[in-house]
C-alpha positions as CSV (number, residue, x, y, z in Angstrom):
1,X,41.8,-10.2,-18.7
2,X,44.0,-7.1,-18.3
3,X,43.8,-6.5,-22.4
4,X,39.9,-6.9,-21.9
5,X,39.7,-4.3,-19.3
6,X,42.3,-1.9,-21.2
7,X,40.1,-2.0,-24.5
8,X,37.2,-1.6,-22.5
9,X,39.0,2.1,-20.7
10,X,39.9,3.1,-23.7
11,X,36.5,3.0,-25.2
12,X,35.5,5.0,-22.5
13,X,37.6,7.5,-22.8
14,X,36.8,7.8,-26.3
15,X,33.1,7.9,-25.8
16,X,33.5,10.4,-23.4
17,X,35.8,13.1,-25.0
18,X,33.7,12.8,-28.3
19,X,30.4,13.5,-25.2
20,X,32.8,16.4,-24.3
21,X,33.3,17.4,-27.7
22,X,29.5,18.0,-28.9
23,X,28.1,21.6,-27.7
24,X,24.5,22.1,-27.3
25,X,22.5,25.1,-27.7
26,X,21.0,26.7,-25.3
27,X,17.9,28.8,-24.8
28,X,18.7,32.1,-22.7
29,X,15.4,32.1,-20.0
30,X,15.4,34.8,-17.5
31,X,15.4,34.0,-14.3
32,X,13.3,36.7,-12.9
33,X,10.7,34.1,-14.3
34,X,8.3,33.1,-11.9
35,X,7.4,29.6,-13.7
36,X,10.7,28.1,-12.2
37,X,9.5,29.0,-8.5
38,X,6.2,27.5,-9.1
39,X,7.7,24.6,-11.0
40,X,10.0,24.3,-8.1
41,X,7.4,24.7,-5.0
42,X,5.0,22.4,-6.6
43,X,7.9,20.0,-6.6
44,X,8.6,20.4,-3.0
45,X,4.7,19.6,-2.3
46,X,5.1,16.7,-4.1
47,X,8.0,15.3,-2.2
48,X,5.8,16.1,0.5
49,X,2.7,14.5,-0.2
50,X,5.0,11.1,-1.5
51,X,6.8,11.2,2.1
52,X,3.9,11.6,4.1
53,X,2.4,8.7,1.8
54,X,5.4,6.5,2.4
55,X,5.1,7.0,6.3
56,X,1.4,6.1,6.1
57,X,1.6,3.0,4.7
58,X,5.1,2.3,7.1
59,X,3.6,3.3,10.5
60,X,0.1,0.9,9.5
61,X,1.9,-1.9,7.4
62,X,5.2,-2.3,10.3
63,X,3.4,-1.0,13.0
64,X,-0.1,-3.1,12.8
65,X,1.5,-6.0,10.7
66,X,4.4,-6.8,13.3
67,X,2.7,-8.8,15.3
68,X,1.5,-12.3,16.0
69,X,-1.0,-13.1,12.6
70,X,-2.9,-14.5,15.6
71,X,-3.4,-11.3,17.1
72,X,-4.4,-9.5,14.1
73,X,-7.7,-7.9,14.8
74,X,-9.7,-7.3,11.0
75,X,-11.5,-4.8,9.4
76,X,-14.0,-5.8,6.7
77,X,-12.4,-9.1,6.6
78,X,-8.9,-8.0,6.1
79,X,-5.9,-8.1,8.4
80,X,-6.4,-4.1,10.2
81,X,-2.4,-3.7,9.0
82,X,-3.5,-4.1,5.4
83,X,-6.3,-2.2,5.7
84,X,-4.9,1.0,6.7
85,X,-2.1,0.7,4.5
86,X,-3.4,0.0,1.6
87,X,-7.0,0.0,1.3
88,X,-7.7,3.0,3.2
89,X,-4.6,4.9,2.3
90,X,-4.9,5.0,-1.2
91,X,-8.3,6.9,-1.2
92,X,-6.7,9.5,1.3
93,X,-3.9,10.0,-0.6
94,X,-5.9,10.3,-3.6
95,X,-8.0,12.5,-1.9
96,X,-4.9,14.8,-0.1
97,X,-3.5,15.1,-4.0
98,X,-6.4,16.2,-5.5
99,X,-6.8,19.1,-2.9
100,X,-3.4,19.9,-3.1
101,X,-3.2,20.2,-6.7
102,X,-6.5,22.8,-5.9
103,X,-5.0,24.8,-3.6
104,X,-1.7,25.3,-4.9
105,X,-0.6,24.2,-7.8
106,X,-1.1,26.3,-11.0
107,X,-1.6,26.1,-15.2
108,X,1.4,27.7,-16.5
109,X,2.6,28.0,-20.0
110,X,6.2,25.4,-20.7
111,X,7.4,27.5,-24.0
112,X,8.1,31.0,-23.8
113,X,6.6,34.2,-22.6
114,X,3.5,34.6,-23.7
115,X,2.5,37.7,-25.4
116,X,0.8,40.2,-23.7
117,X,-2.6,39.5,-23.4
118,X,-4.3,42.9,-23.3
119,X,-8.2,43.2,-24.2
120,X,-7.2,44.1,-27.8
121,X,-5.2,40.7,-28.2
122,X,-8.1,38.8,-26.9
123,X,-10.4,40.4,-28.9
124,X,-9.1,39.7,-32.2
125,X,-8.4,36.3,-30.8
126,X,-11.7,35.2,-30.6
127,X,-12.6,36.9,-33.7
128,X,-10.1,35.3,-35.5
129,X,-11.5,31.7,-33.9
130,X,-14.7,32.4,-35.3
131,X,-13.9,33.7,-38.6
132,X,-12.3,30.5,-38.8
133,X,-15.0,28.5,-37.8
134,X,-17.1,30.5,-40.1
135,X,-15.0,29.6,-42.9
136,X,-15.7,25.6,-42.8
């Protein structure tokens, strides 16, 4: 057993200097970038929106279901626990992510900077679209 266990450190070790040994290169991006805030905030809202899910479905699933199955009272036919866990709480949720992803979340370009996009630029954008479409 102890030979077992002293192969298996030393394969380890091995895997992990030759990990230690391999650089990777790395694109410079400025941090005055404000893609990283907004990638950041809209992470934050999401951890939001997941928690306040989590506690939804918690407070109605413990806090209805704990009871005597006797007691239950129902909604629609279901048990009111399951209800307003599940049934009910997936449309809000649903509906509390797709006005959060209105109001503050935002399209942003993953590569780099995009070039500036003066009038000229646009211009011979779209002209170069439709000379293209032209063309076929």
């Amino acid at each position: 057993m102890k030979n077992y266990f002293f192969m298996l450190t030393k394969l380890l070790l091995a895997i992990n200097n030759h990990a230690l040994s391999v650089s990777f290169k790395q694109q410079e991006v400025p941090v005055s970038n404000g893609r990283f805030r907004q990638a950041n905030r809209e992470a934050l809202i999401t951890l939001a929106v997941y928690i306040f899910f989590f506690l939804w479905w918690t407070v109605f699933a413990f806090g209805l279901g704990s009871g005597d199955p006797d007691n239950y009272s129902y909604v629609l036919g279901l048990p009111s626990w399951f209800f307003y866990s599940c049934v009910l709480g997936y449309p809000v949720v649903t509906i509390l992510l797709w006005l959060v992803i209105k109001r503050w979340f935002k399209d942003i370009p993953l590569d780099g900077e995009p070039e500036s996009a003066g009038p000229d630029n646009l211009n011979a954008a779209s002209a170069g679209s439709e000379n293209t479409a032209e063309k076929s």
